[in-house]
DSSP file (Angstrom, degrees, kcal/mol; ACC not computed):
  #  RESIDUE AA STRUCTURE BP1 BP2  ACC     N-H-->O    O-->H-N    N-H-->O    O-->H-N    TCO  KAPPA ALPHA  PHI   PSI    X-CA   Y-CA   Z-CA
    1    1 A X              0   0    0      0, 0.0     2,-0.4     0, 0.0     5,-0.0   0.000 360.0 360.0 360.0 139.8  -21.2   11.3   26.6
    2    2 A X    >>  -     0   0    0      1,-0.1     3,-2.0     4,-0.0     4,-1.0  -0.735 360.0 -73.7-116.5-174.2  -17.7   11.9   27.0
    3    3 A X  T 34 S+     0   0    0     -2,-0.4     4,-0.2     1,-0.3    -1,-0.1   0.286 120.1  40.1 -26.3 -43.6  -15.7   13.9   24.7
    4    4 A X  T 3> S+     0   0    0      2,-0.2     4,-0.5     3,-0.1    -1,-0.3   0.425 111.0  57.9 -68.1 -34.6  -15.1   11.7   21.4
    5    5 A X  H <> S+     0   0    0     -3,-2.0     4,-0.7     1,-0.2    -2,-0.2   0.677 109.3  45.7 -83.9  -6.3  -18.4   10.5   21.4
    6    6 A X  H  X S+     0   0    0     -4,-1.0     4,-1.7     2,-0.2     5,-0.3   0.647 112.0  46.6 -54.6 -58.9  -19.5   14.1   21.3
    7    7 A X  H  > S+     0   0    0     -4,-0.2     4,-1.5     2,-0.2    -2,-0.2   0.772 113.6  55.1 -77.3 -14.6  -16.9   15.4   18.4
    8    8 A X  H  < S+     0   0    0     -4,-0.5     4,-0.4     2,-0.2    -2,-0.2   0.959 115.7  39.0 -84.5 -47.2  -18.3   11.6   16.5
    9    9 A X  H >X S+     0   0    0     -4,-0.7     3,-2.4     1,-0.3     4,-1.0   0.865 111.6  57.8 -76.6 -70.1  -22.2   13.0   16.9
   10   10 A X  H 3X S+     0   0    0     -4,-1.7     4,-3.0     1,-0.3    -1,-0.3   0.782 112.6  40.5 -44.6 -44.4  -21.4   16.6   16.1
   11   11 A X  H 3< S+     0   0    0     -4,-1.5    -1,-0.3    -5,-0.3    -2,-0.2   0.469 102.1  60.0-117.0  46.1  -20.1   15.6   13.0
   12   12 A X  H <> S+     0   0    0     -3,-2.4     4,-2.5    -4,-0.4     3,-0.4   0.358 112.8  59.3 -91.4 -26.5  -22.7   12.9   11.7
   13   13 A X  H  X S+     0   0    0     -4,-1.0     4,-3.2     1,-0.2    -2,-0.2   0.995 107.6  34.0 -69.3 -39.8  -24.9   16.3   12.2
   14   14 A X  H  < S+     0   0    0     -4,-3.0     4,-0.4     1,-0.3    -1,-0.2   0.375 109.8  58.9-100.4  30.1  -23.7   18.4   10.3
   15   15 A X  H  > S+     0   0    0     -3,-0.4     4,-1.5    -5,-0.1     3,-0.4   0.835 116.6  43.7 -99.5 -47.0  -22.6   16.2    7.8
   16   16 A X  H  X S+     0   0    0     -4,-2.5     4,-1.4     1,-0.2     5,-0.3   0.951 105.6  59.4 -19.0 -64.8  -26.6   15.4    7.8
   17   17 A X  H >X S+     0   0    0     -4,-3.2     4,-3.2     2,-0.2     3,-1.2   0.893 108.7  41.5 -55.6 -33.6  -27.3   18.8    8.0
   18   18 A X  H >> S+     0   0    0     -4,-0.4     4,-1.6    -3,-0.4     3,-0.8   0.977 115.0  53.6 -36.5 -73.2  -25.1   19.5    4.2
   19   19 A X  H 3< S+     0   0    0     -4,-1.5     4,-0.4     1,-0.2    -1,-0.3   0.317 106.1  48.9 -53.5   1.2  -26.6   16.6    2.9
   20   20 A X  H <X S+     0   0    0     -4,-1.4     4,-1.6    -3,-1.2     3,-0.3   0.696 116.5  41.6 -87.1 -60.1  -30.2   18.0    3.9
   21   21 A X  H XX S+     0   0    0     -4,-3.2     3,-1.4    -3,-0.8     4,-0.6   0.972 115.4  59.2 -77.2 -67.9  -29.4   21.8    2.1
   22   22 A X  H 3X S+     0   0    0     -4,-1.6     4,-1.2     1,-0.2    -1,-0.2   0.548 110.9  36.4 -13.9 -56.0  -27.7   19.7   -0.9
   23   23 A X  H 3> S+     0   0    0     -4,-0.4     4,-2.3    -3,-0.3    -1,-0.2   0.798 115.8  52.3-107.2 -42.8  -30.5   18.1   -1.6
   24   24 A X  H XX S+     0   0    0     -4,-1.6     3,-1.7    -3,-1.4     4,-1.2   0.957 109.7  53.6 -62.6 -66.6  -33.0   20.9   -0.9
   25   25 A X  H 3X S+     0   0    0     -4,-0.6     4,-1.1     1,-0.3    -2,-0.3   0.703 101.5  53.9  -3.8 -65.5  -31.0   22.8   -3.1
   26   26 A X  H 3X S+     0   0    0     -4,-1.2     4,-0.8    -5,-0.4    -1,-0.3   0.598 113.6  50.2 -72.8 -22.8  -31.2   20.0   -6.2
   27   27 A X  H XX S+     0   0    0     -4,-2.3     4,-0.8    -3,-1.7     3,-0.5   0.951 105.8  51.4 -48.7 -78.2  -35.3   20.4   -5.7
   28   28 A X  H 3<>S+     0   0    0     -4,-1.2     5,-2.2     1,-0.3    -2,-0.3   0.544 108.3  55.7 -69.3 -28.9  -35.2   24.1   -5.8
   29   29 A X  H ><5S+     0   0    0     -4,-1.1     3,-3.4     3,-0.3    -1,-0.3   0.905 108.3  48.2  -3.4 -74.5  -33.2   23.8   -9.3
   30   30 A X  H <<5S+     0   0    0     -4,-0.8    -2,-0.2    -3,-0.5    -1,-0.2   0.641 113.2  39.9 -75.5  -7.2  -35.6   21.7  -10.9
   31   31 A X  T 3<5S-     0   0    0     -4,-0.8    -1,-0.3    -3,-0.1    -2,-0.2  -0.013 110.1-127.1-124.3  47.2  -38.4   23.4  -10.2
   32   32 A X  T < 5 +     0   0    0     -3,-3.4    -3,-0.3     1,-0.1    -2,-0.1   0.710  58.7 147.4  22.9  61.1  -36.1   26.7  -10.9
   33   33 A X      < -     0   0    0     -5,-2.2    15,-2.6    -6,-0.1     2,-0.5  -0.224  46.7-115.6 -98.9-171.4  -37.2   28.5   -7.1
   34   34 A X  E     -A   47   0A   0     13,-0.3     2,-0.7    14,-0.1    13,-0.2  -0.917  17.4-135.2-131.8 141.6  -35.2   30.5   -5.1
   35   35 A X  E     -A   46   0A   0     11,-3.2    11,-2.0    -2,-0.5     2,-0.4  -0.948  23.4-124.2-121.1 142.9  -34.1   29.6   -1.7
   36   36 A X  E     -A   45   0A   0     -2,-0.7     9,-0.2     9,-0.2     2,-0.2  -0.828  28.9-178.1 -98.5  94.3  -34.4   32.2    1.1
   37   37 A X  E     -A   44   0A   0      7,-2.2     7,-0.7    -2,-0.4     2,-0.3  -0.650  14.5-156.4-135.9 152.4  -31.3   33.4    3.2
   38   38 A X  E     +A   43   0A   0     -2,-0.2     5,-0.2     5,-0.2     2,-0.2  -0.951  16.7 176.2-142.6 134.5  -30.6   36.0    6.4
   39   39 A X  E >   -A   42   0A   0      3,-0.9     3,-1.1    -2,-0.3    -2,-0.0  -0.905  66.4 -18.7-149.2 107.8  -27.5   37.3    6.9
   40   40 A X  T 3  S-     0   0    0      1,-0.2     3,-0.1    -2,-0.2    -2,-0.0   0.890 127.4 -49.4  80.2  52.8  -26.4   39.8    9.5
   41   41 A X  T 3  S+     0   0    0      1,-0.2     2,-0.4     0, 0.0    -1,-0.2   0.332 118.0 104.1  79.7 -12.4  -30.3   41.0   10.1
   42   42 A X  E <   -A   39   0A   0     -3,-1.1    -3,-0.9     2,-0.0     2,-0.3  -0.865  63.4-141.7-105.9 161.0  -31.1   41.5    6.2
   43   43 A X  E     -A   38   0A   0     -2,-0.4     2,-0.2    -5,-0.2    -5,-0.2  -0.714  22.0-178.8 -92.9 152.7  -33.2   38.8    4.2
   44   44 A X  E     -A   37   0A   0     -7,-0.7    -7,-2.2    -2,-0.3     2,-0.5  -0.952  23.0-140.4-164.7 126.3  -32.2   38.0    0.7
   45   45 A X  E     -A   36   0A   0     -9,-0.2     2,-0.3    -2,-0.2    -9,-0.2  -0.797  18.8-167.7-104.9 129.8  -33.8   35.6   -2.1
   46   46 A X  E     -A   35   0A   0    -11,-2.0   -11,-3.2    -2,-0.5     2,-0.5  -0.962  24.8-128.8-117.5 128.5  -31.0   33.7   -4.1
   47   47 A X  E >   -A   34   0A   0     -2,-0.3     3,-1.7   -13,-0.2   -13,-0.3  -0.800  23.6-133.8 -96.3 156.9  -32.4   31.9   -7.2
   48   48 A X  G >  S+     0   0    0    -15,-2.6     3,-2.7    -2,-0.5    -1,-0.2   0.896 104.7  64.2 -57.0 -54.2  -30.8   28.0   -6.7
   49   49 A X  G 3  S+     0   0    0      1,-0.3    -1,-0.3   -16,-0.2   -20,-0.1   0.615  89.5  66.9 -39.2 -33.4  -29.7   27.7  -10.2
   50   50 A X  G <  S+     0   0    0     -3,-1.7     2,-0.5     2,-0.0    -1,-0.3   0.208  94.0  92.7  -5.6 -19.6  -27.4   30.5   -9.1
   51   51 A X    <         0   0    0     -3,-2.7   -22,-0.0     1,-0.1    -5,-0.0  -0.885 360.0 360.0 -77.3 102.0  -25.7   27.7   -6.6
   52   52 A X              0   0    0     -2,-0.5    -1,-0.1     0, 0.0    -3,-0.0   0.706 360.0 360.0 -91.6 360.0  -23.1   25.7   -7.0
């Protein structure tokens, strides 16, 4: 893969990858859950309505 075809798949992932937490997100809303985060070694529960 050379170089450009590299920066084109890097960002079809992580454009995936958005649409993939979006969506988990819009789930966890309707059934009014909490989605689960770690940030700098601590864990932390966020509830999704809480999301924008």
């Amino acid at each position: 893969m050379n170089e450009r075809e590299l920066r084109k798949f890097e960002e079809i992932v992580v454009k995936g990858a958005h649409l993939a937490f979006q969506r988990l997100v819009k789930e966890r809303k309707k059934s009014d859950g909490e989605l689960v985060f770690a940030r700098d070694g601590r864990v932390f529960k966020v509830k999704a309505s809480e999301l924008d």
